[in-house]
C-alpha positions in Angstrom: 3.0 19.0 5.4 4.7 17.9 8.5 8.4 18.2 7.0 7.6 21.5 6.0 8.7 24.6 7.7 7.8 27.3 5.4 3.8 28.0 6.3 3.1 29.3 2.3 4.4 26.0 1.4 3.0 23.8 3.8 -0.4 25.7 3.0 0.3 24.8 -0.8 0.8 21.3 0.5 -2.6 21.4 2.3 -3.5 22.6 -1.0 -2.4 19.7 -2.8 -3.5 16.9 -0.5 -7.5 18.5 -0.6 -7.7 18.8 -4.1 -6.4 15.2 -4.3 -9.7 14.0 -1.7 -11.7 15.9 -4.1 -10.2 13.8 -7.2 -11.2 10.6 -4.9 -14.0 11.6 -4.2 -14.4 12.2 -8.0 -13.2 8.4 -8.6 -15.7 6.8 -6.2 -18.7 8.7 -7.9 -19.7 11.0 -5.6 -19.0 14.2 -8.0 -21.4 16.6 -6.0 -19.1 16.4 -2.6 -16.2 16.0 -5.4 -17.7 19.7 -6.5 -18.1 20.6 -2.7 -14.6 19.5 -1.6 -12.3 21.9 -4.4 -14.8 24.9 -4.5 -15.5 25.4 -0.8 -12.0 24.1 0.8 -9.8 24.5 -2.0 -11.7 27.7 -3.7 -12.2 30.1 -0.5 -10.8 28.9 2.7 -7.2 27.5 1.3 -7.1 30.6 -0.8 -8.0 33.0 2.5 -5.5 31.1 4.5 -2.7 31.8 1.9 -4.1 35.4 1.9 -3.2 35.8 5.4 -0.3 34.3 5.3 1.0 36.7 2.8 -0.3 39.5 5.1 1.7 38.0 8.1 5.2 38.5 5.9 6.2 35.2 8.6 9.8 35.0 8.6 12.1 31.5 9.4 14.1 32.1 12.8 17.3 32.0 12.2 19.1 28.8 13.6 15.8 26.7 13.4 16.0 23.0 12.5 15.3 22.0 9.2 12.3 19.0 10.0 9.9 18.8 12.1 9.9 16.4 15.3 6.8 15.3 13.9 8.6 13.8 10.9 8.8 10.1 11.9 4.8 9.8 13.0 4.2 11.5 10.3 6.2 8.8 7.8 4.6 5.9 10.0 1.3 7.5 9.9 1.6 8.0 6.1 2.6 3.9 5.7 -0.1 2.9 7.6 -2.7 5.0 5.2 -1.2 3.4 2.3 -1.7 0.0 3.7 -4.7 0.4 4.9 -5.8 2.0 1.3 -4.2 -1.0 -0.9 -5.7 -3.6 1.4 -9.1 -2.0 0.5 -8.5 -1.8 -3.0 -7.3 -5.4 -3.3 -10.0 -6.2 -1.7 -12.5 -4.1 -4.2 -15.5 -1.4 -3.6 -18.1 -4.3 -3.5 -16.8 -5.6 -0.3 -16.7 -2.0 1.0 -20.4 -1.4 0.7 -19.7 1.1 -2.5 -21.9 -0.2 -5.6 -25.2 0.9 -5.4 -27.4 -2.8 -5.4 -24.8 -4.6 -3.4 -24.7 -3.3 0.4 -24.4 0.6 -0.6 -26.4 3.0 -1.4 -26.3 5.2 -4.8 -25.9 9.0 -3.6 -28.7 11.1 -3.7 -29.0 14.5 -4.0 -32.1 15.4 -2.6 -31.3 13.3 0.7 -28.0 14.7 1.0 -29.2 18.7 1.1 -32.2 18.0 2.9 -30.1 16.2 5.5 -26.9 19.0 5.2 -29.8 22.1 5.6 -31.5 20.7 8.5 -29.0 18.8 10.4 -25.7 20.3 9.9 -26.5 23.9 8.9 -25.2 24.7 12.4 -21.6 22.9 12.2 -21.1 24.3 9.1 -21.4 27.7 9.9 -19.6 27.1 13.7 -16.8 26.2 11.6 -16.8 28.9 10.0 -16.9 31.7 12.5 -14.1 30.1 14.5 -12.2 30.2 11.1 -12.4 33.7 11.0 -11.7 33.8 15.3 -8.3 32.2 14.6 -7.1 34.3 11.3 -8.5 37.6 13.9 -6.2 36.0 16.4 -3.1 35.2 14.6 -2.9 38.7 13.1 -3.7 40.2 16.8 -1.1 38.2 17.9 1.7 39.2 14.6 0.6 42.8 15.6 1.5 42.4 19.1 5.0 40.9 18.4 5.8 43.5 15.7 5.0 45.9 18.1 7.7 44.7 20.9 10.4 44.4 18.2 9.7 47.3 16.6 
């Protein structure tokens, strides 16, 4: 996402990389936030983002540079994860604490919504409203700028 300049496909990209955490998610046996993670990031925020972005009609500025500055962090960034992600696969999910019986815990259902509707009810829906602040904002702003060239 960060070589990217187009937002629709950098927004596909984001796309790509969440439904990916969902299919990990999937792998490690946790299918309920597997569930979670496509319908509620993938299924309605990714698909309002790319809504907007349609609506905003956001054009490239002519004599812009073709990568990002953040390109290089980004690579480095990117190596790191892999590393970090092989050296926990070589080194298996029983020394991670994953199996249930052997340092983890098996998920549980029960726990996890009782937990989600009493704890983090409030995060969840803080998130949300300042979601729907920053779509408000970037179209006040695309107004304002259509406005002055118009």
């Amino acid at each position: 996402m960060l070589v990217l300049r187009e937002p629709m496909r950098v927004a596909l990209a984001l796309i790509t990389s969440m439904t990916s955490l969902g299919a990990v998610y999937g792998l490690m046996g946790v299918h309920f936030i597997a569930a979670f993670q496509v319908l509620i990031y993938v299924g309605a925020v990714m698909v309002f983002m790319v809504y907007v972005l349609m609506l905003l009609e956001v054009k490239e500025a002519p004599g812009s540079r073709r990568f990002s500055r953040y390109v290089l962090p980004g690579v480095i960034g990117g190596a790191l994860l892999v590393a970090a992600l092989g050296a926990g696969m070589l080194r298996g999910p029983a020394s991670a604490g994953l199996l249930p019986g052997e340092g983890g815990q098996a998920f549980n259902l029960v726990e996890f919504s009782s937990t989600f509707l009493t704890q983090y009810w409030f995060v969840f829906e803080l998130t949300t409203v300042f979601l729907v602040g920053a779509i408000v904002a970037a179209l006040a702003v695309v107004n304002v700028s259509r406005r002055r060239q118009g």
